[in-house]
C-alpha positions as semicolon CSV with decimal commas, in nm:
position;residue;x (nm);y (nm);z (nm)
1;X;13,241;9,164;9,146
2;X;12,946;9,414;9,017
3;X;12,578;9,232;9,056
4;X;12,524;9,273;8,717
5;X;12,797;9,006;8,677
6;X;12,500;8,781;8,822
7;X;12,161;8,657;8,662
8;X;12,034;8,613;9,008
9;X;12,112;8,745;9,343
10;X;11,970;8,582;9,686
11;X;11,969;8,762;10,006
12;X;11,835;8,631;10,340
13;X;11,732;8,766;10,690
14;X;11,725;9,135;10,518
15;X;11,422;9,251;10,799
16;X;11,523;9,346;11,123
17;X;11,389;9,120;11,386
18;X;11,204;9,400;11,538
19;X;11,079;9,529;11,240
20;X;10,696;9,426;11,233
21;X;10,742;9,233;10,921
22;X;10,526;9,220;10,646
23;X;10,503;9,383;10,272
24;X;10,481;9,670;10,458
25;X;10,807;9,666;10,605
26;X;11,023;9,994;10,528
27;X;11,317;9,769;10,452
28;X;11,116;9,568;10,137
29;X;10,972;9,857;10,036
30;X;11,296;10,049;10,002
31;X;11,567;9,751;9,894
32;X;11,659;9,764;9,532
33;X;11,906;9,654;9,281
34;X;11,909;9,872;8,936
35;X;11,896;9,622;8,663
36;X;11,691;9,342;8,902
37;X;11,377;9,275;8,970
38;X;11,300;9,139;9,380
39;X;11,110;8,842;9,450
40;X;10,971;8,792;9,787
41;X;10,900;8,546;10,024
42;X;10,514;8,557;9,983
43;X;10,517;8,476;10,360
44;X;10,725;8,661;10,544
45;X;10,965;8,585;10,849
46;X;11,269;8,740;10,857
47;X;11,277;8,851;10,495
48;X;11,395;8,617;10,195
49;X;11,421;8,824;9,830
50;X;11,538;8,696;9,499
51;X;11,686;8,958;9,256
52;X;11,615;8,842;8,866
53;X;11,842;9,011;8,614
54;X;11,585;9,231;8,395
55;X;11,523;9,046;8,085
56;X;11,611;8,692;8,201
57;X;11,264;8,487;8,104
58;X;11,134;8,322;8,436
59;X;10,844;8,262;8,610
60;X;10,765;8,203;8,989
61;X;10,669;7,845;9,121
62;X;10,363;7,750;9,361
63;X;10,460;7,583;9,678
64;X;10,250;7,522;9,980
65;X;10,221;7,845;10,228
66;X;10,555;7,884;10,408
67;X;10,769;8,139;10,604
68;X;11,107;8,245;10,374
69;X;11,106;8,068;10,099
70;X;11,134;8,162;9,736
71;X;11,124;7,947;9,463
72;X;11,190;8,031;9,047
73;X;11,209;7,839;8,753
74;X;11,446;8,007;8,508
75;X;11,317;7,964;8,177
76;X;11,656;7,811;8,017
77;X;11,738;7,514;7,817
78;X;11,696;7,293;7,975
79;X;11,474;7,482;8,262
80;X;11,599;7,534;8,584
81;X;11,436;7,542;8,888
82;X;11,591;7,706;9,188
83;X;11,434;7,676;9,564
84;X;11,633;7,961;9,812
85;X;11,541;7,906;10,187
86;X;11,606;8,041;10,514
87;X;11,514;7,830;10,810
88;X;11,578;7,975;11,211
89;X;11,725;7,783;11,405
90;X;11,409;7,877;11,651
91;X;11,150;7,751;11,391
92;X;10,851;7,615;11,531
93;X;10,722;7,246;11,457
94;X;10,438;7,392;11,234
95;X;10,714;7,634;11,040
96;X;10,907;7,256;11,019
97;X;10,635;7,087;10,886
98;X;10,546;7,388;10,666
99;X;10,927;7,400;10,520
100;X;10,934;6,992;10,486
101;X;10,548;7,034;10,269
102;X;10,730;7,319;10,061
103;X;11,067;7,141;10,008
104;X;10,895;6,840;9,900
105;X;10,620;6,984;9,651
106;X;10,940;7,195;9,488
107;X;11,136;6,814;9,485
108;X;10,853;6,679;9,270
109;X;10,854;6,966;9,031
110;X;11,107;6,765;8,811
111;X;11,416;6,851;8,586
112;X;11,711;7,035;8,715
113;X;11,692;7,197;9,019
114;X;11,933;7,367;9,323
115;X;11,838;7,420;9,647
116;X;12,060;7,689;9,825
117;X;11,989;7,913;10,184
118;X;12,082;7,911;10,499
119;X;11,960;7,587;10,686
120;X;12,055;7,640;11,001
121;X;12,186;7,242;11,033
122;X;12,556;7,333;11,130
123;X;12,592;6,937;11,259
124;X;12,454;6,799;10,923
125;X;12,659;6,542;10,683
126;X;12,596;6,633;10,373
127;X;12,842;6,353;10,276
128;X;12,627;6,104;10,378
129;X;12,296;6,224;10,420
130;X;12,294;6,049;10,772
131;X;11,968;6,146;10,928
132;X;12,185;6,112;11,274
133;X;12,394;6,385;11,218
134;X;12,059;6,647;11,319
135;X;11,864;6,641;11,583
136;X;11,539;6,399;11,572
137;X;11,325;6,689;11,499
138;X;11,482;6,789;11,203
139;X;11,491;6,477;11,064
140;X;11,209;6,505;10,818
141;X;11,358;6,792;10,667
142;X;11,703;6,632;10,620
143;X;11,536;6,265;10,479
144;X;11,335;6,511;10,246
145;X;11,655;6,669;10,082
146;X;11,843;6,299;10,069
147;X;11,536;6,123;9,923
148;X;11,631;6,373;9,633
149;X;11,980;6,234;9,601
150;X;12,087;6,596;9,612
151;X;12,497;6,661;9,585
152;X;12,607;6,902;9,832
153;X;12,827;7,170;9,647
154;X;12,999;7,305;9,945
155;X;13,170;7,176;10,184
156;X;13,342;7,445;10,355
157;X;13,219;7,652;10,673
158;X;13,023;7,937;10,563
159;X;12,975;8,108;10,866
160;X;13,214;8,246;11,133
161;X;13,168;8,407;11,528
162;X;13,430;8,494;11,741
163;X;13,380;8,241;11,993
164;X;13,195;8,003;11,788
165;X;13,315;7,735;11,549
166;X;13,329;7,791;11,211
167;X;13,011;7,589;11,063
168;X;12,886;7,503;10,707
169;X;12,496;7,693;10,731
170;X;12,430;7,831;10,428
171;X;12,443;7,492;10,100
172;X;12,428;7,460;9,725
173;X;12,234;7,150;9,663
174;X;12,200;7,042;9,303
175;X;11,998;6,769;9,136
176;X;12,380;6,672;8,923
177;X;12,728;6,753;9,065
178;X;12,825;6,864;8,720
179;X;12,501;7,153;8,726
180;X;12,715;7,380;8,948
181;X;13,032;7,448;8,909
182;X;13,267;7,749;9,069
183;X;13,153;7,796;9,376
184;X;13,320;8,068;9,549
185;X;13,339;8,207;9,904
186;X;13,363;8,605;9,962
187;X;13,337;8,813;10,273
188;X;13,042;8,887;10,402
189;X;12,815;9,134;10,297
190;X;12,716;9,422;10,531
191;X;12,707;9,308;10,903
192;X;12,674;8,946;10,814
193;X;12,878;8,704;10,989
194;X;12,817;8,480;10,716
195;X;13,018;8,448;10,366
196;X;12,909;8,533;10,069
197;X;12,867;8,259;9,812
198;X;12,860;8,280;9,424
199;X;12,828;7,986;9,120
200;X;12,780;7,894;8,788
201;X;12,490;7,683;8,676
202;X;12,490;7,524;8,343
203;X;12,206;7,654;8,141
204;X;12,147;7,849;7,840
205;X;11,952;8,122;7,859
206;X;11,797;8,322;7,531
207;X;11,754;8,651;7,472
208;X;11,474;8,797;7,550
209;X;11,258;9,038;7,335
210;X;11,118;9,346;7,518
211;X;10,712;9,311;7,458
212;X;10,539;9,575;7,272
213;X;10,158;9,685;7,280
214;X;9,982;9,579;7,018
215;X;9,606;9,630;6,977
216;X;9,366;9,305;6,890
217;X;9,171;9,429;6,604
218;X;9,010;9,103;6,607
219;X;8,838;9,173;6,935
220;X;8,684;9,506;6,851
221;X;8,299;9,566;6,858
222;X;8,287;9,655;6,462
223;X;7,899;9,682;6,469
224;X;7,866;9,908;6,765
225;X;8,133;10,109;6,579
226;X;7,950;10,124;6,282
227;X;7,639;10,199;6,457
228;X;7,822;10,495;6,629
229;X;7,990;10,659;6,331
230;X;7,643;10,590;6,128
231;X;7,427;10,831;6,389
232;X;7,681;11,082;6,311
233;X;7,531;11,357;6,080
């Protein structure tokens, strides 16, 4: 399916884990979509980007400071909010704490929203919402999500290793099991041993007027401009 079938494209863990990091990172610099416009993490870890469709109205959200996440609200009717989030499964206890402050601030932003990333909780019940089925330090992070009364989307693995089991990492959580719908599993993109996962939200989305220059007459200095043209013989 071409990207511009999409209104938004997420990508995750896109820097190399040797590659310095940073906005000054070759790989940001140089990673484009024609027709999109990227949205990055504004702190970096292993690189998070959002693509927006050119010409799809939407504006980017404040959260508290944290490693790879992104977070949108798509200017629909009603408005949608989206929160995409990559955690490592070596996170430190300040990156935890800094994920479970940003999760929770984009929880109390209201109206429709999604979650969806990779979360790195392949023992989770997202069934349940047991806070038993992940470890005791990831706890806050999980009772964050389930205070929410998020529906998990899906509920196949998303990620397979020879060697490994197959495990469900990357989620679609929505605010209303009937906001997503058609969630689909493709292979992998690039040297990812994780699938690729696509879905319909249900929002209505206007079109969108290019802007044009205009000039504010209103705001001109008319007396210095008469002065001007005045000491003109």
């Amino acid at each position: 399916m071409s990207p511009l079938s999409f209104d938004l494209v997420c990508l995750s863990e896109v820097l190399p884990k040797t590659s310095g990091l940073g906005s000054g990172s070759p790989v940001r610099s140089s990673l484009s979509l024609p027709g999109f416009l990227p949205v990055w993490s504004s702190v970096c870890g292993r690189g998070l980007v959002v693509f927006v469709r050119v010409g799809l109205p939407f504006s980017v959200l404040a959260l508290p400071s944290c490693p790879d996440v992104v977070s949108l609200r798509v200017l629909s009717s009603p408005s949608l909010s989206l929160l995409f989030v990559y955690r490592s499964p070596s996170a430190s206890g300040a990156d935890s704490a800094s994920l479970v402050a940003a999760v929770s601030a984009f929880l109390a932003s209201g109206g429709p929203l999604v979650v969806c990333g990779d979360l790195n909780l392949p023992s989770a019940d997202w069934l349940s919402f047991s806070p038993f089925s992940v470890p005791p330090s990831l706890r806050p992070l999980f009772s964050c999500l389930a205070s929410a009364c998020l529906v998990e989307c899906e509920a196949s693995p998303t990620r397979f290793r020879a060697g490994d089991a197959p495990s469900l990492l990357d989620v679609v959580l929505a605010s209303s099991p009937s906001l997503v719908s058609s969630v689909c599993r493709s292979a992998p993109v690039g040297r990812s041993d994780h699938s690729a996962l696509s879905f319909s939200v249900s929002a209505s989305v206007g079109s969108v007027s290019p802007s044009v220059p205009r000039f504010c007459w209103s705001g001109g200095d008319w007396a210095s401009v008469s002065a001007a043209l005045l000491s003109v013989d």
